[in-house]
C-alpha positions as CSV (number, residue, x, y, z in Angstrom):
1,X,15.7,13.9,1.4
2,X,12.5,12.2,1.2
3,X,10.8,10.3,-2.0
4,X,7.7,12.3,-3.3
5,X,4.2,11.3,-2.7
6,X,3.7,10.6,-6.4
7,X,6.7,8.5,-6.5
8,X,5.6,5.5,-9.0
9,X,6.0,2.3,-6.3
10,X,7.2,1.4,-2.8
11,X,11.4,1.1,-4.1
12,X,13.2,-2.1,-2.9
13,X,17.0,-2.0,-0.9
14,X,19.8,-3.9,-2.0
15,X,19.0,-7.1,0.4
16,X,15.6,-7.3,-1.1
17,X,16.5,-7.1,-4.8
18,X,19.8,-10.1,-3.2
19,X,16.5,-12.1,-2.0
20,X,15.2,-12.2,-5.3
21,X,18.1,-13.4,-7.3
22,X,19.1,-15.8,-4.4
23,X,22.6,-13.8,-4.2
24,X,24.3,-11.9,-1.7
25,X,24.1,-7.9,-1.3
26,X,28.0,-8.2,-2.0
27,X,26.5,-9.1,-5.8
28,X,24.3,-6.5,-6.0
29,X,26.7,-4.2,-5.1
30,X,28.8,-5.6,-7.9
31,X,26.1,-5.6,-10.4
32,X,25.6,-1.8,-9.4
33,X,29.5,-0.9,-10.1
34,X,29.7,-2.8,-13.7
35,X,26.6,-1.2,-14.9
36,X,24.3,-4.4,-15.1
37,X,21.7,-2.7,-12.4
38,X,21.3,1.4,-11.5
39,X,19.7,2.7,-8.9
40,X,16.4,5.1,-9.1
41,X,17.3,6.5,-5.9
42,X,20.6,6.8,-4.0
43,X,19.7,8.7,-0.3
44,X,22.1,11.3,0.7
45,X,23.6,8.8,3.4
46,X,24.2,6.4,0.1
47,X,21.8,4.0,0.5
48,X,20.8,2.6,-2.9
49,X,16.9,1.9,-3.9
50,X,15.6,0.2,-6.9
51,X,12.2,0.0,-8.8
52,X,10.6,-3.2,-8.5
53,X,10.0,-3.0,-12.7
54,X,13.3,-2.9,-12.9
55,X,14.1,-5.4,-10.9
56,X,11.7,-7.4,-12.7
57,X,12.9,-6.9,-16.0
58,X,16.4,-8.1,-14.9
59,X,15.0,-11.4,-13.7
60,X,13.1,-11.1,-17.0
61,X,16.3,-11.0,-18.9
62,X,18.6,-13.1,-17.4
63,X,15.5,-16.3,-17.6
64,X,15.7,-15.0,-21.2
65,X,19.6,-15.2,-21.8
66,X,19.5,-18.6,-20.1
67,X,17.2,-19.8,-22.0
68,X,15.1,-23.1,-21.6
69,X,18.7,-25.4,-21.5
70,X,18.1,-28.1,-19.0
């Protein structure tokens, strides 16, 4: 399988979107089973890929839920 040419942006693996939160890929993996973070593309050897917006968003939301508490 390979990702169309038009495909919106370069997709990120799991260790990339663990280097952005500062957890593991162990989390993400986690994250992925409970529904909190969904693949856009899972290869046909089951490697999962994620949109960077997405990604984004996430961080976006959990800064949000945490709020400014110090």
């Amino acid at each position: 399988m390979s990702i169309p040419e038009s495909w919106p942006a370069p997709l990120l693996r799991p260790g990339d979107v663990a280097e952005a939160f500062g957890v593991t890929t162990s989390t993400i993996n986690t994250w992925v089973r409970y529904g909190h973070l969904t693949p856009a593309l899972v290869t046909p050897g089951g490697h999962r890929r994620f949109l960077p917006e997405q990604v984004q968003d996430l961080i976006a939301a959990t800064n949000h839920a945490g709020g400014d508490q110090a």
